[in-house]
C-alpha positions in Angstrom: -23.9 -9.6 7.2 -23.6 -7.2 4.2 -20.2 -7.0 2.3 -20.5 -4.4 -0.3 -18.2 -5.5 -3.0 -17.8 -9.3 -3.1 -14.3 -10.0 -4.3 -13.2 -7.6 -1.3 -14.6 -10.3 1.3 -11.3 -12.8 0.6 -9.3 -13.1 -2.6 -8.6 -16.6 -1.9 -11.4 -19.7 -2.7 -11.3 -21.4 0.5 -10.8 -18.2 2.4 -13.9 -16.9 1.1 -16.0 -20.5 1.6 -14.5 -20.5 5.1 -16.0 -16.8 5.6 -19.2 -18.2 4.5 -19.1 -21.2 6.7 -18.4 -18.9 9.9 -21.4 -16.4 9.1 -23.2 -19.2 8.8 -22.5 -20.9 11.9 -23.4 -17.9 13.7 -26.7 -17.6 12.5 -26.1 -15.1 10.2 -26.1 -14.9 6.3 -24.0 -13.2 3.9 -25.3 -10.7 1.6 -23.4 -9.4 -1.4 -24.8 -5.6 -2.0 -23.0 -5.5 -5.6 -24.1 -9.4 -6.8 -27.5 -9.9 -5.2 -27.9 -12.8 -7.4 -25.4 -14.8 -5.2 -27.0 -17.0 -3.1 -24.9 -17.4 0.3 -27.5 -19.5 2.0 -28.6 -22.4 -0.6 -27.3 -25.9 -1.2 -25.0 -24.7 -4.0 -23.4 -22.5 -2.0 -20.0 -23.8 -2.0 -19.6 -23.7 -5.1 -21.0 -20.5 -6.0 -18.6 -18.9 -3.4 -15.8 -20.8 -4.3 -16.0 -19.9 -8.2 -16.5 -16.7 -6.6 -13.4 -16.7 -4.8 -11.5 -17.8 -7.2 -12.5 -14.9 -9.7 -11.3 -12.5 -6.9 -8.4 -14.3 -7.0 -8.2 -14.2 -10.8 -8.9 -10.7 -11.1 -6.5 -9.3 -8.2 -3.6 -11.2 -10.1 -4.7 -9.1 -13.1 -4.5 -6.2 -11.4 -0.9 -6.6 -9.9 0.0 -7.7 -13.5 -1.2 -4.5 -15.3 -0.3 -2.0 -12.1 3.6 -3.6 -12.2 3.2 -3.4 -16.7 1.8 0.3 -16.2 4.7 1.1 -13.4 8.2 -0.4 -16.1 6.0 1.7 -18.6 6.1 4.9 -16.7 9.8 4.3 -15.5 10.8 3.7 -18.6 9.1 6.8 -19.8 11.2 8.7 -17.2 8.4 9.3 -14.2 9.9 9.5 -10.7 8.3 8.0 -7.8 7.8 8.3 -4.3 7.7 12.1 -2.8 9.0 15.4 -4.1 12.2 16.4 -2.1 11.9 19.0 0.6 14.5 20.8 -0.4 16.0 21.7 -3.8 19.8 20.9 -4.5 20.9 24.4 -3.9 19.6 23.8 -0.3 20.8 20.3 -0.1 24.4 21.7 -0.8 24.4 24.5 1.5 23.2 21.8 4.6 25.6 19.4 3.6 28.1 21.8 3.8 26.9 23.7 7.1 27.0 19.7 8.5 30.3 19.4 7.3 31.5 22.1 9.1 30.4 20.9 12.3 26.6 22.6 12.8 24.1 20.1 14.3 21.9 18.5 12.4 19.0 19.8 14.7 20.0 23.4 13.2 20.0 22.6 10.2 17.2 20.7 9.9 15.0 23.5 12.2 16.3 26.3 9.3 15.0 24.3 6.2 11.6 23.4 8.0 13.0 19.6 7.6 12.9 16.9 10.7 16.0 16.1 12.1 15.6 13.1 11.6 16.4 14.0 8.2 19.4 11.9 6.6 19.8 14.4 3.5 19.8 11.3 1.3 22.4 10.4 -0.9 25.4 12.2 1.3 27.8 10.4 3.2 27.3 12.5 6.4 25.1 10.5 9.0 23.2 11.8 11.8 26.2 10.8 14.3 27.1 14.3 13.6 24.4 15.7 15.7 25.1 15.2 19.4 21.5 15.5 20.5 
């Protein structure tokens, strides 16, 4: 069996020396295309899997630290998340107020290319007034 980055194969220790131990008792060996130097199949294997389990481990907690530092940074900074709004907030205004007056949301929704499923975020209308 080929895996070709190793720390993708488990990020936990015993996850990954279980992995191992199931390869192996199907006959099979683990090959690690980006660390050819780790030997799967030897005597030491245990712990050479396990160390290099626990350095996926390691390193994916790194990663979640600096992705959540980078993501305060770039909210603090202003950035927005998540998806661009379909519709500006002149458009927003004028389907809000075409709900309020009593037009379905399946109109509305069909004349600013939204799905009807649409909840135009935010407003206090709900989708109980479309009847269909």
């Amino acid at each position: 069996m080929y895996a070709v980055v190793g720390d993708r194969v488990a990020r936990e220790p015993l996850d990954m020396l279980h992995i191992v131990k199931t390869v192996a008792l199907a006959g099979a060996e683990l090959h690690l295309l980006d660390e050819p130097f780790v030997d799967t199949t030897s005597e030491m294997s245990d712990l050479v899997v396990f160390l290099w389990g626990w350095a996926a481990k390691w390193q994916g907690r790194r990663i979640l630290e600096n992705t959540s530092k980078g993501r305060a940074r770039a909210m603090a900074r202003g950035v927005k998340f998540g998806r661009k709004p379909k519709l500006s907030q002149q458009q927003r205004r004028e389907a809000l107020a075409s709900l309020a007056a009593g037009e379905a949301m399946h109109l509305v929704a069909r004349r600013y290319n939204v799905s009807k499923r649409a909840r135009f975020r935010g407003s206090t209308l709900s989708s109980a007034s479309d009847s269909s």
